[in-house]
C-alpha positions in Angstrom: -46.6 142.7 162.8 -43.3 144.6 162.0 -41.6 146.9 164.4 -43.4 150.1 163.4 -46.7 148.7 164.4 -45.7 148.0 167.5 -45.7 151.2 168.9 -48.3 152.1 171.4 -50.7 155.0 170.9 -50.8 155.2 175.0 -47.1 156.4 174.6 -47.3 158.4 171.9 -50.1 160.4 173.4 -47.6 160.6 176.5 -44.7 161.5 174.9 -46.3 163.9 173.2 -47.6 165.5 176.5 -44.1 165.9 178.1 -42.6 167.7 174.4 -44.8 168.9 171.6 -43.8 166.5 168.6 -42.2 164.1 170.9 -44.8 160.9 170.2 -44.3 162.1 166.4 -40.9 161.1 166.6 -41.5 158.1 168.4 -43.8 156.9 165.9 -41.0 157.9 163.3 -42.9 160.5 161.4 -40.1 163.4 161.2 -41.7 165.7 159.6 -44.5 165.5 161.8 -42.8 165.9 164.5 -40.8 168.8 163.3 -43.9 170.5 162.6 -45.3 170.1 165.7 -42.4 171.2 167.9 -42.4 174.6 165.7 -45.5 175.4 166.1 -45.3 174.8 169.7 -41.6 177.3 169.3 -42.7 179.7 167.4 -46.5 180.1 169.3 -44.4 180.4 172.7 -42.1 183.0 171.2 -45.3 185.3 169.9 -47.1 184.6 172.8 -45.7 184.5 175.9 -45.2 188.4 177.1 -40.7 189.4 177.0 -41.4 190.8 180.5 -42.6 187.2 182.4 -39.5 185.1 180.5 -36.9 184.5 183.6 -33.7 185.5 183.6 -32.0 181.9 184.7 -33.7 178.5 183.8 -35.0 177.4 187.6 -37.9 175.5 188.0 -38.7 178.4 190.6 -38.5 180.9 187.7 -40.6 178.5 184.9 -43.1 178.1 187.5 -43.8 182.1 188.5 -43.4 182.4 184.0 -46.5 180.1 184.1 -48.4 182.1 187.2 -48.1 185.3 185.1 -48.8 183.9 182.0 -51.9 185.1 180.3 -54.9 183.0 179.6 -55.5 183.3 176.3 -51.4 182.4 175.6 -52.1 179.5 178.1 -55.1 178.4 176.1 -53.6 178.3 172.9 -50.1 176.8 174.2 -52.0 173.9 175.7 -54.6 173.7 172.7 -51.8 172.5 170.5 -50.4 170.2 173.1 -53.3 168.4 173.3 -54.0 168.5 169.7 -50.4 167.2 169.4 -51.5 164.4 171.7 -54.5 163.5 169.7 -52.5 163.2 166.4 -49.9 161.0 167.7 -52.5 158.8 169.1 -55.1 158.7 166.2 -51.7 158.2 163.9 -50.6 155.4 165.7 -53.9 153.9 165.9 -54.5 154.0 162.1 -51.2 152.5 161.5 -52.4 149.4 164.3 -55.5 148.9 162.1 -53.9 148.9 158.9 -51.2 146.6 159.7 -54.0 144.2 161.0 -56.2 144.4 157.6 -52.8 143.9 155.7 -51.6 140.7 158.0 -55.3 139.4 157.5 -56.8 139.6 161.5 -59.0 142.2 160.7 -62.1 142.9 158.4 -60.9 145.7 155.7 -64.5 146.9 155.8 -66.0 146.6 159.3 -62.8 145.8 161.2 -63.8 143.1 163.5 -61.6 140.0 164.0 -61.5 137.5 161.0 -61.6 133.5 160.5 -58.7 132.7 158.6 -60.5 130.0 157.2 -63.2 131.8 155.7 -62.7 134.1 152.6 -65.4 136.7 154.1 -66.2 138.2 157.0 -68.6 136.4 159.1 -70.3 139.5 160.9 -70.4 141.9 157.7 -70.2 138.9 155.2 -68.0 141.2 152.8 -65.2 139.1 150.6 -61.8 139.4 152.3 -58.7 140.3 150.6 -57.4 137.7 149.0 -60.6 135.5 148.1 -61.7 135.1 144.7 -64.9 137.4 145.4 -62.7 140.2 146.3 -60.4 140.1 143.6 -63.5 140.0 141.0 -65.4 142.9 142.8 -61.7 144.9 142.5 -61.9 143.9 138.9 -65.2 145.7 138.6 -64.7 148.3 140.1 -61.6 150.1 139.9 -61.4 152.9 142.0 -61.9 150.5 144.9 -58.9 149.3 147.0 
């Protein structure tokens, strides 16, 4: 597999946990990531009440900002965290999967593991990329991929 399928959706979820759009730009999707840190900028600016911001960045102050913090700008600043989260880890997933149909491990249609011997699937028994059955049945029908 190349390089950018080796990047673990564990990590990505992670990363994204500690900065909103941080997995994103591990999994080198820029604009993703952009979009994801500014949303998380602009909600805290909108959200979080003038009065509660400190005055000099201590932990001390950050942690008596979060104390005071409403709920409902709590809720929605860790609703698109998690969301975040979830997108980093579903992207690098589908880009796992992918990669494995492409480099011929995995069934296209049921994803299971593949013989590489075999020109179909032996638990969905569906022609594998690459076989003569699959390239007719792409013939016939060509809206299929």
């Amino acid at each position: 597999m190349s390089e950018t399928t080796k990047k673990r959706p564990w990590l990505a979820a992670l990363l994204a946990l500690l900065v909103s759009g941080l997995g994103h730009v591990y999994l080198r999707e820029w604009l993703r990531s952009l979009v994801w840190f500014s949303l998380y900028l602009v909600s805290f600016q909108f959200l979080v009440p003038q009065e509660i911001m400190p005055a000099e960045p201590t932990l001390a102050a950050y942690q008596q900002m979060a104390e005071a913090l409403p709920l409902d700008a709590a809720l929605a600043l860790a609703s698109i965290i998690v969301f975040g989260m979830l997108d980093a880890y579903w992207l690098a997933k589908r880009t796992h999967r992918q990669a494995e149909v492409e480099a011929g491990e995995t069934c296209p249609h049921c994803g299971k593991d593949v013989d590489e011997d075999l020109e179909f699937c032996h638990w969905c028994t569906n022609p594998l990329p690459g076989s003569e059955e699959f390239e007719a049945e792409v013939e016939d029908d060509p809206g299929a991929s």
